[in-house]
N, C-alpha and C positions, 0 to 999 in steps of 0.2 A: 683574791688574797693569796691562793694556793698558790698561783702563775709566779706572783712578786718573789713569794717565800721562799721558793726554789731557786729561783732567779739569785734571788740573795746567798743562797746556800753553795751554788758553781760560782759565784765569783770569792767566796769567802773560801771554798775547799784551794780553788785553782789560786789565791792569792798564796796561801798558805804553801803550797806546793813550789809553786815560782819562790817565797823565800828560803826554803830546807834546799833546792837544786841549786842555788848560788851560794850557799852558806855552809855545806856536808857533802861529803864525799859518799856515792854512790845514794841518793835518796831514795830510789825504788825499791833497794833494798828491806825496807821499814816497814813495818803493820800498817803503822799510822799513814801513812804517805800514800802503800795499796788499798787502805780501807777506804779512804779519802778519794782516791783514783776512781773507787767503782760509784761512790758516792755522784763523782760528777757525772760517773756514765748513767746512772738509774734519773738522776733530775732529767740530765740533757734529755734523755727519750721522753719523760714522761713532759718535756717543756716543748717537744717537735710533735706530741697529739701518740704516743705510744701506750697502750691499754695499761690499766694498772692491773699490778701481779702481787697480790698479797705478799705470798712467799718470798719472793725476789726482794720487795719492801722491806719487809723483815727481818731478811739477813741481813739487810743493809743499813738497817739500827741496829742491829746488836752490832756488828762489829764496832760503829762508832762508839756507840754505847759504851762494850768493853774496852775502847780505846781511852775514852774520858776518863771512867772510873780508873784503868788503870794506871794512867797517867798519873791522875790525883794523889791515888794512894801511895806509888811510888818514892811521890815530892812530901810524905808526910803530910796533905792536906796543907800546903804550903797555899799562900792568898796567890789566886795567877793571873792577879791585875799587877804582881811585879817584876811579867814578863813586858809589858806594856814600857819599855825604858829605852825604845830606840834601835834594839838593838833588832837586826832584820831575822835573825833564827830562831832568837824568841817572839818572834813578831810571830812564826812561821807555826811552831808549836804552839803560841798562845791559841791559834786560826783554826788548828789542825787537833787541839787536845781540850778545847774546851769549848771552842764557839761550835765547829760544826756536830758537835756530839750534843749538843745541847738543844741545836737546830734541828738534828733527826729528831731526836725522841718529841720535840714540838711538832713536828710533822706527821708524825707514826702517832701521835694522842688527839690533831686537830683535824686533820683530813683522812679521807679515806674509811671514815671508821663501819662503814657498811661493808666493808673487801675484808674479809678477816681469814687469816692462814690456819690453815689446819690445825689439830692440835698436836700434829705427827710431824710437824713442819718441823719444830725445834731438833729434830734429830738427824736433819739435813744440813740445818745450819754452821755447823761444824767442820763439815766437809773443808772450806778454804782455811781456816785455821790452821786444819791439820795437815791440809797441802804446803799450807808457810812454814808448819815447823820441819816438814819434812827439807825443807827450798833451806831453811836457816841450816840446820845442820850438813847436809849434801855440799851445797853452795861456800862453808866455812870456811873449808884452808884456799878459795879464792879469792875470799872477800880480803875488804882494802882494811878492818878491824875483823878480827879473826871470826868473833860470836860477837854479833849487836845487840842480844840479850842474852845476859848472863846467866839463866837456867838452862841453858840447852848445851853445856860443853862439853861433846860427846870422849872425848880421852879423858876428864876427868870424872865423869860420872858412871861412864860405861851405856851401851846398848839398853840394858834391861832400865837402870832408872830414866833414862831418857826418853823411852818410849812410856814409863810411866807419867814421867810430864807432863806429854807430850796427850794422852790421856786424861788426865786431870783437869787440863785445859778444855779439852772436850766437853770435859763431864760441867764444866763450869758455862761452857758457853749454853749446853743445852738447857741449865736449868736458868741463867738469864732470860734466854729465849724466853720459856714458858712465863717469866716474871712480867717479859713486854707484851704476849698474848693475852697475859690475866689483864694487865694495865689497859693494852686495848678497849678488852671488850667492859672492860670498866666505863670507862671512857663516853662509849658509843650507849651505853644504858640511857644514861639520860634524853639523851636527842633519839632514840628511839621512842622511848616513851611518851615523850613528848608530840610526835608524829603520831603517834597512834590515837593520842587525847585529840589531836587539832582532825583526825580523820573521821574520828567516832561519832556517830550520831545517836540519839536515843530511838527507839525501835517506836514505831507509830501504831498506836493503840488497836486492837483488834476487837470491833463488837459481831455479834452473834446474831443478824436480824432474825432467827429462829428461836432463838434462845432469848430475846427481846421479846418477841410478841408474846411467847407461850406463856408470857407472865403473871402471872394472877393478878388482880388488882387489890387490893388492901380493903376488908369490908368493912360497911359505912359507921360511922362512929355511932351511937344511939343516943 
């Protein structure tokens, strides 16, 4: 079931990807489009027999994670079955912002749940975020739309709030992190417990042939 579900997850990222490159100018550019990118690289390995890597797993739902949500909230929790109209970019976003973040967090709660990340993980997690934001502002007066997210523009906000941001962002992916660790190990309780009732046997009676014979016998009624 794992094999198919991944299976399904690279053709729905890479679908997605293939509509935003024919439909938007410069698409690598984007969160959604890099989070999605590593998405396909973490299935493909784990679909060619490559070990799983909690940590690596993990980072690679939050970011989808934080992609879905943020996309959502973005659109005002707008319904985004009415991107679903034909049109190949929304076809791309709909792929990219809702199915495949939907598909992690199924996958990060059905399989795996015995590989669980540290709980010092979520504070690694961050790390590419904070390399994007660093890529978003740097990368700006080259890009083909000056700032692709509008929190980051560094001549009007200045250095100091940008790098608060830019921080805050941080501070939000780490404690989703810990929200997908708790969920985890949520998760995996049941079917642990479960295993341990199906393994448990009751303990086989212990007599005492010394402590048997020494017994007195009960004297004779009169």
């Amino acid at each position: 079931m794992r094999v198919i579900w991944r299976l399904l997850m690279v053709l729905a990222a890479s679908a997605g990807i293939v509509c935003l490159a024919f439909t938007i100018g410069r698409p690598w550019a984007y969160f959604t489009v890099q989070s999605n990118t590593i998405l396909v690289v973490y299935c493909g390995l784990r679909l060619c027999g490559a070990g799983r890597s909690p940590t690596f797993k993990g980072a690679v739902t939050l970011y989808l994670v934080v992609t879905g949500i943020t996309n959502f909230v973005s659109r005002g929790g707008a319904n985004p079955l009415v991107l679903l109209d034909g049109d190949v970019r929304h076809l791309g976003n709909f792929l990219l912002h809702y199915v495949t973040p939907v598909m992690a967090l199924a996958d990060w709660l059905a399989f795996d749940r015995a590989a669980r990340p540290r709980w010092s993980a979520p504070f690694a997690w961050p790390a590419f975020p904070v390399a994007y934001g660093v890529f978003v502002v740097t990368a700006a007066p080259v890009m083909l739309k000056r700032y692709i997210y509008p929190v980051l523009p560094l001549e009007r906000l200045g250095p100091a709030v940008v790098v608060l941001v830019v921080l805050a962002v941080a501070a939000i992916f780490v404690v989703m992190g810990y929200v997908l660790i708790v969920l985890h190990r949520l998760a995996a309780g049941p079917v642990e417990r479960s295993k341990a009732a199906a393994q448990w046997q009751p303990p086989e009676p212990q007599h005492d042939p010394v402590a048997w014979g020494s017994r007195s016998l009960p004297p004779p009624s009169s």
